[in-house]
C-alpha positions as CSV (number, residue, x, y, z in Angstrom):
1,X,-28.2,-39.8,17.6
2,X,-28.8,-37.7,21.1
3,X,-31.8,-35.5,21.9
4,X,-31.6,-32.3,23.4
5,X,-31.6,-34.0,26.8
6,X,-28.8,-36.0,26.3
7,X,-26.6,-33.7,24.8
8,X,-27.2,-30.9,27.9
9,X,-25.8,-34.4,30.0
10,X,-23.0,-35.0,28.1
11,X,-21.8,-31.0,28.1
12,X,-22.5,-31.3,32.3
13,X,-20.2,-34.5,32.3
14,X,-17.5,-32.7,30.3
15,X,-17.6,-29.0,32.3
16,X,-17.8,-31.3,35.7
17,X,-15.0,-33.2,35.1
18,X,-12.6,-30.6,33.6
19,X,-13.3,-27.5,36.1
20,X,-14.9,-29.6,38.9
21,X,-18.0,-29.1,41.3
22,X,-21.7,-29.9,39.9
23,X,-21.9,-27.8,36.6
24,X,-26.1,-27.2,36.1
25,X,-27.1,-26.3,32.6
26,X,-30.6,-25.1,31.9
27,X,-32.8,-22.9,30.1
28,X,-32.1,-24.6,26.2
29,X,-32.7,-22.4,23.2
30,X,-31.8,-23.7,20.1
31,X,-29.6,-21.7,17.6
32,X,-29.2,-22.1,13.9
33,X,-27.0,-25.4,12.8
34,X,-25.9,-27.0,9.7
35,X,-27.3,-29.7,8.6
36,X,-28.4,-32.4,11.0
37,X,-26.1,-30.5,13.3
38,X,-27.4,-29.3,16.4
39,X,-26.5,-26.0,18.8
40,X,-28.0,-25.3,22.1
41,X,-27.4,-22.1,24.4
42,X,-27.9,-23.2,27.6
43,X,-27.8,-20.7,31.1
44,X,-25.5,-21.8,33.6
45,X,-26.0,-21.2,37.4
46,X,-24.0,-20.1,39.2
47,X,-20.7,-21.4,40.5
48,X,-17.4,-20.2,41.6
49,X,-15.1,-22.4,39.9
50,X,-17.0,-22.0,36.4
51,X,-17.6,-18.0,35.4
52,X,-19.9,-18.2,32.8
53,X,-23.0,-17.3,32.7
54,X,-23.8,-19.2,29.6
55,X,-22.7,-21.6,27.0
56,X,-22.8,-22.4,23.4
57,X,-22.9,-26.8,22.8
58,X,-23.0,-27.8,19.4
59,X,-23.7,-31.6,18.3
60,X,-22.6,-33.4,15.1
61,X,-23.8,-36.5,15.1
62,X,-22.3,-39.5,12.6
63,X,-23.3,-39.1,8.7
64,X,-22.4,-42.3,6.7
65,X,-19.5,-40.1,5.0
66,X,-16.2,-40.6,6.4
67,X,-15.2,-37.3,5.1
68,X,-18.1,-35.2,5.9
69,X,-17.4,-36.9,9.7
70,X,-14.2,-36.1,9.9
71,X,-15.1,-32.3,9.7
72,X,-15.8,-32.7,14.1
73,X,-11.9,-33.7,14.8
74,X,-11.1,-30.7,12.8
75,X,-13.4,-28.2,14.1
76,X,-12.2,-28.9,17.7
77,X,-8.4,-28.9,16.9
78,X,-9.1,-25.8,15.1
79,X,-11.0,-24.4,19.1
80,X,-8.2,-25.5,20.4
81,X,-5.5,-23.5,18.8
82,X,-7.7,-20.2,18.8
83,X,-8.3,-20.9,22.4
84,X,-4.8,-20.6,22.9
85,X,-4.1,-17.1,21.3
86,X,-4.0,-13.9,23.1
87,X,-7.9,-12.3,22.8
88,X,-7.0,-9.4,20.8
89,X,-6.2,-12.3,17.8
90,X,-8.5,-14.9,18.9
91,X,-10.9,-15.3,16.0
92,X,-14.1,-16.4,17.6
93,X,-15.5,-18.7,20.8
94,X,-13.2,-20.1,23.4
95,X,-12.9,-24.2,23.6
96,X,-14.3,-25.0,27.3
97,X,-14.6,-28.5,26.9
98,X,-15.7,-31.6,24.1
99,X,-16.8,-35.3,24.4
100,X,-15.1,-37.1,20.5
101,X,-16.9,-40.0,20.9
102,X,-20.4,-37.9,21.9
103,X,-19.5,-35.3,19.0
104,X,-20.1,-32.5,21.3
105,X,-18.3,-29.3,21.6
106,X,-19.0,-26.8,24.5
107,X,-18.2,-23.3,23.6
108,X,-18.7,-19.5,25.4
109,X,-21.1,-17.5,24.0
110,X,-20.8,-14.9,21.5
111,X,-24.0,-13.1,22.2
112,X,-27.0,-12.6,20.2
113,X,-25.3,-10.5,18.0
114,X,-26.5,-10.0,14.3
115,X,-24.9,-12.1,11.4
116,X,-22.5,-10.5,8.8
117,X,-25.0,-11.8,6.1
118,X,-28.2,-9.8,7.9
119,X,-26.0,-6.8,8.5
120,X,-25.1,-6.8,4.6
121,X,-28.9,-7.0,3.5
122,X,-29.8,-4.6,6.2
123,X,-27.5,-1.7,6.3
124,X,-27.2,1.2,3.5
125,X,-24.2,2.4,1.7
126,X,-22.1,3.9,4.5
127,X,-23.2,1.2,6.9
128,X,-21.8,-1.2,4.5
129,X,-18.5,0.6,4.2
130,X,-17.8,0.1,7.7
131,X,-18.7,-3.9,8.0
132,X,-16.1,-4.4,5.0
133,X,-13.9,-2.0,7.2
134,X,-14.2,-3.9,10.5
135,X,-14.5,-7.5,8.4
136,X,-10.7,-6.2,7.0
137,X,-9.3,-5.5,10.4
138,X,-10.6,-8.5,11.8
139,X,-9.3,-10.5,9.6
140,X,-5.5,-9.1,9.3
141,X,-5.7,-9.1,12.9
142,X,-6.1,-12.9,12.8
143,X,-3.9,-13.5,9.7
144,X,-1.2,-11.1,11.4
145,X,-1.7,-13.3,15.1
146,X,-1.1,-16.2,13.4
147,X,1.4,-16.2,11.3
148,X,4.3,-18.7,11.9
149,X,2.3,-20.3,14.2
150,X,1.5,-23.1,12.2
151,X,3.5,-26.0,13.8
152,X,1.5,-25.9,16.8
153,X,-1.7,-26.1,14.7
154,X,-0.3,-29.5,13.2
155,X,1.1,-30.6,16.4
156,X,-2.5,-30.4,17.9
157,X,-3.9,-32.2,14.4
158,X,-1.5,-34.8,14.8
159,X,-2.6,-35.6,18.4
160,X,-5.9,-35.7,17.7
161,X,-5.6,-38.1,15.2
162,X,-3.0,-40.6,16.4
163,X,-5.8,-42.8,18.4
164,X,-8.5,-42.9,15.7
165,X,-7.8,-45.2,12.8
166,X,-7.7,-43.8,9.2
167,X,-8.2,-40.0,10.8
168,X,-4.9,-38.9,9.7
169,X,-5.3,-40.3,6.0
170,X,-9.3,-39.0,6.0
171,X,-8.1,-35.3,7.1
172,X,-5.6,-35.2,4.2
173,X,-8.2,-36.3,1.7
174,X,-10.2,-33.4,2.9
175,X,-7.7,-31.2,2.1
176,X,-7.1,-32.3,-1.4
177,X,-11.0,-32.3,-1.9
178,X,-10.4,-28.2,-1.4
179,X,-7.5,-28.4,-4.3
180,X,-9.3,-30.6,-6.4
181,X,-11.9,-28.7,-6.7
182,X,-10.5,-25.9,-9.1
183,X,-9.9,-28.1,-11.3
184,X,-12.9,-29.6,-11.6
185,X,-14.6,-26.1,-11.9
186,X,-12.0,-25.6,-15.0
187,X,-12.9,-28.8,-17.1
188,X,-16.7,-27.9,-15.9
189,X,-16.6,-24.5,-17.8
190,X,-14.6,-26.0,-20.7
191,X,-17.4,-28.4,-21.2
192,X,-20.0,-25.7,-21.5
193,X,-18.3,-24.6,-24.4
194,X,-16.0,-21.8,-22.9
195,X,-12.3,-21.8,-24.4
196,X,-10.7,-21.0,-21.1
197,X,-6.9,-19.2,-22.5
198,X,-4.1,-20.3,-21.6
199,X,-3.1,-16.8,-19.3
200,X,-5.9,-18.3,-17.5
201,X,-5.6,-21.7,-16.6
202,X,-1.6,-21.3,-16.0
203,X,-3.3,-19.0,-13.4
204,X,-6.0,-21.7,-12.2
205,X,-2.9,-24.4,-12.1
206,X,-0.8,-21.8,-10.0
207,X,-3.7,-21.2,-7.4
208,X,-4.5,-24.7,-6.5
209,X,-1.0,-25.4,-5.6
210,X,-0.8,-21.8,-3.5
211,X,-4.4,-22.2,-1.9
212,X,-2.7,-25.0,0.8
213,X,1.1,-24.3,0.1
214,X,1.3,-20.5,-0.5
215,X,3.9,-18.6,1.2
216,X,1.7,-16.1,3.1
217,X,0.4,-19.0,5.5
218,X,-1.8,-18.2,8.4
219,X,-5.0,-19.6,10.0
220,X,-8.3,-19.3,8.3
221,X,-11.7,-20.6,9.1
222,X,-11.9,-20.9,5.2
223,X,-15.4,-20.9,4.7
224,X,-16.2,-17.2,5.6
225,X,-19.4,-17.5,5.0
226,X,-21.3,-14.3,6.0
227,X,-24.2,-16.2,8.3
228,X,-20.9,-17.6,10.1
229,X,-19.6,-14.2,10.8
230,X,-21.2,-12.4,13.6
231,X,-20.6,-9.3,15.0
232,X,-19.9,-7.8,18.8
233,X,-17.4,-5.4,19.7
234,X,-16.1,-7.0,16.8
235,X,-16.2,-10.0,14.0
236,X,-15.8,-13.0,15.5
237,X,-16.1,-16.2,13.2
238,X,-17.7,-19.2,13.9
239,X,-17.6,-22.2,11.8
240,X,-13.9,-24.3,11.8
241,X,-15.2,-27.2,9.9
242,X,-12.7,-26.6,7.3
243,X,-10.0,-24.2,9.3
244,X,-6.6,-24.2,9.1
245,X,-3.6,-22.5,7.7
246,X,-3.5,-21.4,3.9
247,X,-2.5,-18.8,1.7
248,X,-4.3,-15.9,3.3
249,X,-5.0,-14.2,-0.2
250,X,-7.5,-16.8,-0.5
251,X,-9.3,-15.3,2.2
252,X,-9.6,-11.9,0.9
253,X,-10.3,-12.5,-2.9
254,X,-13.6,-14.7,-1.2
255,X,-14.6,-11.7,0.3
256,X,-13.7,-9.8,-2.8
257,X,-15.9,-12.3,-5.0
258,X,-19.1,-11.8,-2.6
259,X,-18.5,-14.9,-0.5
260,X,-18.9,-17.9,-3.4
261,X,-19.6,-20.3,-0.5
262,X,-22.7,-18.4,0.2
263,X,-25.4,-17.5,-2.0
264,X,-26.4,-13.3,-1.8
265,X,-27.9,-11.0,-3.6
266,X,-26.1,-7.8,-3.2
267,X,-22.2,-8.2,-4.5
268,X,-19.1,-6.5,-3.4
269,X,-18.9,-2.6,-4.6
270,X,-15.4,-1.5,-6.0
271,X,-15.7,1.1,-2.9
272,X,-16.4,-1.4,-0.5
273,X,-13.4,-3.8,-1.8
274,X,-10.8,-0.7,-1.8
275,X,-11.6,-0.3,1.9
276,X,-11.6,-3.5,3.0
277,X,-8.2,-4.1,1.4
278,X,-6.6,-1.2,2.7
279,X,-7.7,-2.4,6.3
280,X,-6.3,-5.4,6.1
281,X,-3.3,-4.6,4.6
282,X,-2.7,-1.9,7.8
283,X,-2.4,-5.4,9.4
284,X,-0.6,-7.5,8.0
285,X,1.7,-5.3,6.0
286,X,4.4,-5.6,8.7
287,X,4.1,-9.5,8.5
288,X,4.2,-9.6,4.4
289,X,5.8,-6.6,3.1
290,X,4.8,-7.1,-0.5
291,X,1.0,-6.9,0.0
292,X,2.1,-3.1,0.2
293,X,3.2,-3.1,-3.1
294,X,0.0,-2.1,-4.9
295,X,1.2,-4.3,-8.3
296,X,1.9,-7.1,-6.3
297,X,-1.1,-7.2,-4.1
298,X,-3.4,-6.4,-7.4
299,X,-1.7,-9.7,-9.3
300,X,-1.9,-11.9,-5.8
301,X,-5.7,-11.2,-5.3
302,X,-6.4,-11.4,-9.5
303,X,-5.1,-14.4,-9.5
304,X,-6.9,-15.9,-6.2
305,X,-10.0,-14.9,-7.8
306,X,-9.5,-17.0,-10.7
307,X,-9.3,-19.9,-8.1
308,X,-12.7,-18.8,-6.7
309,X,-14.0,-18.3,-9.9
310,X,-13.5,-22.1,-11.0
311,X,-13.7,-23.6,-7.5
312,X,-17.2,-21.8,-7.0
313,X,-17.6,-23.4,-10.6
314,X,-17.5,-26.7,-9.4
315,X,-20.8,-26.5,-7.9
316,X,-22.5,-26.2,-10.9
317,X,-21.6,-30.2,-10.8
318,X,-24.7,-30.5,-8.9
319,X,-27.3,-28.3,-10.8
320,X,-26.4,-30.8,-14.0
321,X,-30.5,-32.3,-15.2
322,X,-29.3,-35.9,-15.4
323,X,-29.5,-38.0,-18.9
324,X,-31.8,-40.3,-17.7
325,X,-35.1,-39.0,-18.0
326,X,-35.6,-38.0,-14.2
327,X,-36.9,-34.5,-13.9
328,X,-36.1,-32.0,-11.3
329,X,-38.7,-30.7,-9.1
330,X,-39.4,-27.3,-8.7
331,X,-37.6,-26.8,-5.9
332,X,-34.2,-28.5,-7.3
333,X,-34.6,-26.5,-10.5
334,X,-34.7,-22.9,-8.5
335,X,-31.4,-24.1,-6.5
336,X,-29.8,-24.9,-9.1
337,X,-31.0,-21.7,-11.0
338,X,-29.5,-19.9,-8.0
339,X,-26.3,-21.3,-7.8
340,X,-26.1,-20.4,-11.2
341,X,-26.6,-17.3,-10.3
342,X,-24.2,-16.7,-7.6
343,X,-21.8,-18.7,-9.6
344,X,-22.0,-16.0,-12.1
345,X,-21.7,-13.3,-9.9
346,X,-18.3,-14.9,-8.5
347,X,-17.2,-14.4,-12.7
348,X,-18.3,-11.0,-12.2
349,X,-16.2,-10.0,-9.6
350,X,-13.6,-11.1,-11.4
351,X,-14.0,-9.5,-14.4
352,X,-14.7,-6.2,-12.3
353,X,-11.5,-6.8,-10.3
354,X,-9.5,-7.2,-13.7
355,X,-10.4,-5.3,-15.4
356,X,-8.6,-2.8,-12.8
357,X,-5.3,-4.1,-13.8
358,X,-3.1,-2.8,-16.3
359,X,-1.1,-5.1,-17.8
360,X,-2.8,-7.1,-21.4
361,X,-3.5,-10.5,-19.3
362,X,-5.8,-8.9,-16.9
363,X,-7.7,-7.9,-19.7
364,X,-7.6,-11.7,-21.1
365,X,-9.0,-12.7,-17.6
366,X,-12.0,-10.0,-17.4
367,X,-13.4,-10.7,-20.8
368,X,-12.8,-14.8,-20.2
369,X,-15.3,-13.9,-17.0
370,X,-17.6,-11.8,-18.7
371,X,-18.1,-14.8,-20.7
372,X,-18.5,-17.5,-18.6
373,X,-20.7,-15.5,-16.5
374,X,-22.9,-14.6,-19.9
375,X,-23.6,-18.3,-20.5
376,X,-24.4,-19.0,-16.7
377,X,-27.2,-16.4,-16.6
């Protein structure tokens, strides 16, 4: 694993040998990572061939899971094919440079701007109405830019992986995982007791096929997680972990369901989904004409709910007290009593969203939420 010093030499060996001259990276402040991951802003001085001013480098060093590994190879194929879009569709950082054996990626810098998820917390009802506003834009801009353009994202994947034994085989195991894991949520609410109807898990079944082989394809960051979100001039999204191109409903029920990737306190208001829908139909509407059909859309986004519902419910996998006699701590038992929580509130949306519809099996699915999310509170 590299220290702080080691990964400031590694980013100065990478910048030097792509754009030349004696890069010099000082001034280290450490940003907020995941996990054992690590993410350094770092001044640069100046120099005529380089014009930045600063730079982002994030390190991820090895894990013993393969899968959880393979998330680096991903991240920076991801950078590289948003580097390449024009910047009024580019979703986030450019790519200046990364080391794959070092794990190191060296990014520009987005600012110190605030966090989607503190601008949430923060702001008051109007204030809020705008984020969702901007957050809708943002996103059919990106979904809009990207569309068709999903060759060259595979071409890029493929690349990447050809030298590096097992890769290709690991990335598509990762993408299952995603698939996978709405069905697990569905056999975990059966087993709490829950007769899930039949409406509903045709619904589930359909979803998990769409969320990776939908029609409406584009390129997605996937986990939208509000602390991943900041915002400038404009949102700009940040973690590619799991990025690439899915059915971009998916993206828009999660923000829908109050972000099931992230736990919150505050959901979704039925103002705040309207406008955020309406601004992100405004953009895409001339790529998929039937999101302007209001039925349509309103089936589309029920129905990619349902998928968040049960793949949000597959986390509840980990909050199980095991039959062995260990106890939880304190600690374990209040995370798992939040994720309870928030996995409830992901029903609730649902069963708000529904219940909006008006044919009979929206009606099925809103009172199939309710209770699920009854027994989870």
């Amino acid at each position: 694993m590299l220290d702080s010093q080691e990964i400031i030499a590694t980013a100065v060996a990478v910048l030097n040998h792509r754009y030349g001259g004696q890069q010099q990276l000082t001034d280290p402040e450490e940003l907020s990572g995941t996990g054992a991951t690590t993410v350094l802003r770092l001044r640069v001085a100046n120099n005529p061939v380089f014009p930045h001013r600063s730079v982002v480098v994030k390190y991820s060093p090895e894990s013993n899971d393969e899968v959880d590994d393979a998330a680096f190879l991903r991240e920076v194929v991801a950078y590289q094919f948003t580097t390449s879009l024009s910047e009024d569709v580019r979703p986030g950082p450019v790519l200046l440079g990364y080391d794959i054996e070092r794990r190191v990626l060296i990014l520009s810098d987005a600012g110190n701007a605030e966090t989607f998820a503190d601008l949430l917390e923060q702001s008051d009802d109007e204030a809020r109405v705008r984020l969702l506003r901007n957050l809708g834009t943002s996103l059919g801009k990106m979904h809009a830019g990207t569309a068709g353009a999903e060759t060259s994202f595979n071409i890029l994947l493929a690349r990447m992986v050809r030298s590096i034994e097992g890769a290709r085989e690991i990335q598509i195991q990762r993408e299952a995982m995603l698939e996978n894991r709405i069905q697990e949520g569905l056999d975990i609410v059966r087993e709490m007791g829950v007769a899930v109807p039949a409406d509903v898990a045709a619904v589930a079944e359909t979803v998990q096929a769409r969320m990776l082989h939908g029609g409406s394809r584009a390129f997605t960051p996937f986990d939208l997680s509000p602390d991943n979100i900041i915002f400038a001039e404009r949102a700009q999204f940040l973690d590619y972990e799991w990025a690439g191109f899915r059915d971009v409903i998916a993206d828009i029920a999660g923000v829908i369901a109050g972000f099931p990737q992230y736990i919150s306190a505050r959901p979704i208001s039925e103002d705040e989904t309207k406008v955020f829908v309406d601004a992100w139909v405004a953009e895409v509407g001339g790529v998929w004409p039937s999101v302007l059909n209001h039925d349509t859309l309103q089936a589309r986004i029920t129905a990619a709910l349902v998928g968040w519902a049960f793949f949000s419910a597959s986390l509840l996998e980990y909050t199980r007290v095991a039959d062995d006699g260990v106890t939880e701590s304190a600690e374990e038992e209040a995370e798992a009593r939040s994720i309870r929580r928030d996995v409830a509130g992901t029903f609730d949306a649902l069963a708000r969203y529904a219940q909006s519809g008006t044919e009979p099996t929206y009606a099925v699915m809103a009172t199939f939420a309710r209770e699920v999310s009854e027994r989870l509170a």
